[in-house]
C-alpha positions as CSV (number, residue, x, y, z in Angstrom):
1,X,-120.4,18.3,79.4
2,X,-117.0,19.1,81.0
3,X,-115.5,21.3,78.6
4,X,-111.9,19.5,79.5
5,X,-112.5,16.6,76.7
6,X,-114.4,19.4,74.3
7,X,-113.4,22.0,71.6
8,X,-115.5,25.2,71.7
9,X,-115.3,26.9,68.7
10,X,-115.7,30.7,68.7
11,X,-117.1,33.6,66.0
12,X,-115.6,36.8,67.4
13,X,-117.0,39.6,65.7
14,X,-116.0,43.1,66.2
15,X,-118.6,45.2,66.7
16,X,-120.0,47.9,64.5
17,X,-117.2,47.5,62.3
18,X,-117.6,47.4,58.8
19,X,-116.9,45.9,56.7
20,X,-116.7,43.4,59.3
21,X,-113.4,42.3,61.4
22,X,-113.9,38.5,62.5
23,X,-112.1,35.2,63.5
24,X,-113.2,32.1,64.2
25,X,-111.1,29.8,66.0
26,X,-111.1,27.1,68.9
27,X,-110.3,26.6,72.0
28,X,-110.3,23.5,75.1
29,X,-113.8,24.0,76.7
30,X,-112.4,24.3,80.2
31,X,-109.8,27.3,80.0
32,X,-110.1,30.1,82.1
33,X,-111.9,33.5,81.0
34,X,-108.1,35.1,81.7
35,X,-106.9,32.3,79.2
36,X,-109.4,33.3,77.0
37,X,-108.8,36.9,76.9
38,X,-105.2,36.3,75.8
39,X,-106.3,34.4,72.8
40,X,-108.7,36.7,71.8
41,X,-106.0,39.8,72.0
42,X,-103.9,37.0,69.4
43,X,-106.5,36.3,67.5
44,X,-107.7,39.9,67.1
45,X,-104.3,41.4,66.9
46,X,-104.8,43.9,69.8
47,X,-101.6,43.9,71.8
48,X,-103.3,44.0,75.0
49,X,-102.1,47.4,75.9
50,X,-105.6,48.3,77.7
51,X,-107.9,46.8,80.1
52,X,-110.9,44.4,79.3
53,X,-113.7,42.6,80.4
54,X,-116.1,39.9,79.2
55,X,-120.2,40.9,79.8
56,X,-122.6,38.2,80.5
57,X,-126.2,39.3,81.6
58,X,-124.8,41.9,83.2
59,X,-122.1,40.3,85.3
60,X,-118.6,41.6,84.6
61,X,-115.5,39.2,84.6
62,X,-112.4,40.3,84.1
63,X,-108.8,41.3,86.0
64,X,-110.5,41.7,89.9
65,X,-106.9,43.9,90.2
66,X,-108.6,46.7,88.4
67,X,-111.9,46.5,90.0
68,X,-111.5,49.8,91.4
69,X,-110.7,52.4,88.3
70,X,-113.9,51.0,87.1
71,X,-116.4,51.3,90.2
72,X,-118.2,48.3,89.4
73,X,-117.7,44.6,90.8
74,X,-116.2,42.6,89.1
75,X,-115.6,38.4,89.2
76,X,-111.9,37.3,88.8
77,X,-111.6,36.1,85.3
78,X,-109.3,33.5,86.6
79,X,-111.6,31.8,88.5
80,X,-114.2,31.1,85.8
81,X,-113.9,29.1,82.8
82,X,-115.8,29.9,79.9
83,X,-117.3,26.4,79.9
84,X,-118.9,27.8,83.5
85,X,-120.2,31.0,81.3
86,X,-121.2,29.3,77.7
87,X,-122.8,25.6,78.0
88,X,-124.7,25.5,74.6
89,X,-123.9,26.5,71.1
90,X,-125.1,30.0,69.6
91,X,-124.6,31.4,73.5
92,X,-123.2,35.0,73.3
93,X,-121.0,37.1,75.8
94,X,-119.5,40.2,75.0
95,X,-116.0,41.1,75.3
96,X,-114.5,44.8,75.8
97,X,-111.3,46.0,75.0
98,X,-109.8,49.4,76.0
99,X,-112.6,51.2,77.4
100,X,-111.6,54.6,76.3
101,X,-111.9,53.5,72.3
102,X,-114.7,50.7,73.8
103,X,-113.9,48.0,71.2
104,X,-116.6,45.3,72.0
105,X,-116.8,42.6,70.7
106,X,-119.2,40.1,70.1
107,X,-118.1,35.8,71.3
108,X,-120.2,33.4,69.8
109,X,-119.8,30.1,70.9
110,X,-120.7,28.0,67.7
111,X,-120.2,24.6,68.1
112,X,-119.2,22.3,71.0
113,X,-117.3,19.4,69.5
114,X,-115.8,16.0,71.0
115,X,-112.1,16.2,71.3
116,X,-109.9,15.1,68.6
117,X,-106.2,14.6,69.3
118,X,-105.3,15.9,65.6
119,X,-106.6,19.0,66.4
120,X,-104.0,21.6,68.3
121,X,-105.5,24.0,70.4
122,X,-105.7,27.2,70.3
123,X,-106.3,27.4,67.0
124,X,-107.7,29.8,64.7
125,X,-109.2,28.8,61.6
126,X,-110.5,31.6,59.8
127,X,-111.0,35.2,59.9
128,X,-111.2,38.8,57.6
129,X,-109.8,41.9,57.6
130,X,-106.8,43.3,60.0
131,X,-107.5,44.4,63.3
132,X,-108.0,48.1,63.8
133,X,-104.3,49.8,65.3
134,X,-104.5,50.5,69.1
135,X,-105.2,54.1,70.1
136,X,-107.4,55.0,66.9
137,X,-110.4,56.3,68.7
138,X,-113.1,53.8,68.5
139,X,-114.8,52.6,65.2
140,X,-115.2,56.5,64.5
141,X,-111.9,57.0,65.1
142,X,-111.1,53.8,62.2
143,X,-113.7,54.9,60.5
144,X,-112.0,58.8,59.9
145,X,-108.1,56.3,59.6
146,X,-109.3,54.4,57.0
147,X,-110.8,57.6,55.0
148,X,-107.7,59.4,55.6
149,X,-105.5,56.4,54.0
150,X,-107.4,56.7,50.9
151,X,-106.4,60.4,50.2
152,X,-102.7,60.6,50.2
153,X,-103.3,64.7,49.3
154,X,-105.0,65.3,53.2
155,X,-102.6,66.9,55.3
156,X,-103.3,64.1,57.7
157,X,-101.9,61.8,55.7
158,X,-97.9,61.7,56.3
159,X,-99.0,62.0,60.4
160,X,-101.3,58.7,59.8
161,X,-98.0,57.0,58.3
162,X,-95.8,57.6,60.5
163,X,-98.0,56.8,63.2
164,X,-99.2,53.5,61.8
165,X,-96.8,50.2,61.5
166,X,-95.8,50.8,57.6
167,X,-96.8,47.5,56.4
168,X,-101.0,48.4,57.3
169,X,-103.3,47.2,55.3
170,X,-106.9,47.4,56.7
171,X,-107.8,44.1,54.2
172,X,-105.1,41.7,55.3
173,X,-105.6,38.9,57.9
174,X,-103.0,37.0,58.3
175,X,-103.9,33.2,59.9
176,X,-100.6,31.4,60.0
177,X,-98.9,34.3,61.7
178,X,-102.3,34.2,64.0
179,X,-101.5,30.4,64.6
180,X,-97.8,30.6,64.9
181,X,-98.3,33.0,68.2
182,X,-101.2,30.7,69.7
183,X,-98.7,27.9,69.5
184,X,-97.1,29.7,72.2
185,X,-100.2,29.5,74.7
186,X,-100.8,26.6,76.8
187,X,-104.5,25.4,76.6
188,X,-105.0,25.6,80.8
């Protein structure tokens, strides 16, 4: 398979979270691990204010820039597409997101499908819950937010809303504004 005349369709699922934070969504087999990081931030609705890497069998790809704060090697992102990582459905990598709060995530690769000219990629076709706000500490750290939000009396309260965009709600996912910013990416 050449990935270029595929669709890979994706389950990202956040991990640990609960109830769970998801997307599903597709992508051109042959785009770049870089290309797919940005997607993922869109899809996830991270802002891609941290660094990140994707984890396969223990080889790390992401931005060879920051190889150094981490003391690891690492495999420019750019130079690998994830049809080079993921060649067969149910294949999982791992994908980490700020690795002070260490949101991983978990990349499914569900289905490989022949390439249809109606369908737009990227694309995101289904998802739940809003993404956790940058900064929060970590699924704990969501975990405590999301306790906090549901007694207005704790004297963390007025701090967490001021803090947080004021339009948060941990239960929303919102798929057209998800697809109206992938319309902005091109699919190389």
């Amino acid at each position: 398979m050449t990935g270029k005349n595929e669709i890979y369709q994706f389950k990202v699922t956040l991990k640990d979270s609960s109830p769970t934070i998801w997307r599903r969504f597709q992508v051109v087999g042959n785009i770049s691990l870089c290309k797919m990081h940005e997607i993922i931030q869109i899809v996830m609705g991270w802002t891609d204010s941290h660094l990140h890497q994707f984890i396969d069998k223990g080889i790390f790809y992401g931005n060879s820039e920051d190889d150094d704060f981490r003391g690891t090697e690492i495999l420019d992102e750019k130079k690998f597409k994830i049809n080079q990582i993921l060649t067969e459905q149910k294949q999982k990598i791992v994908y980490e997101y700020d690795f002070g709060d260490s949101w991983e995530h978990e990349l499914v690769l569900e289905k490989i499908i022949s390439k249809d000219k109606k369908i737009n990629t990227p694309i995101c076709i289904e998802g739940e819950r809003a993404c956790p706000p940058e900064d929060c500490g970590g699924i704990g750290g969501y975990e405590d937010l999301l306790e906090t939000l549901k007694k207005p009396d704790d004297p963390e309260y007025e701090n967490l809303i001021e803090w947080l965009d004021e339009d948060f709600d941990p239960n929303i996912f919102n798929l057209n504004e998800i697809n109206r910013k992938l319309k902005r990416i091109k699919n190389t």
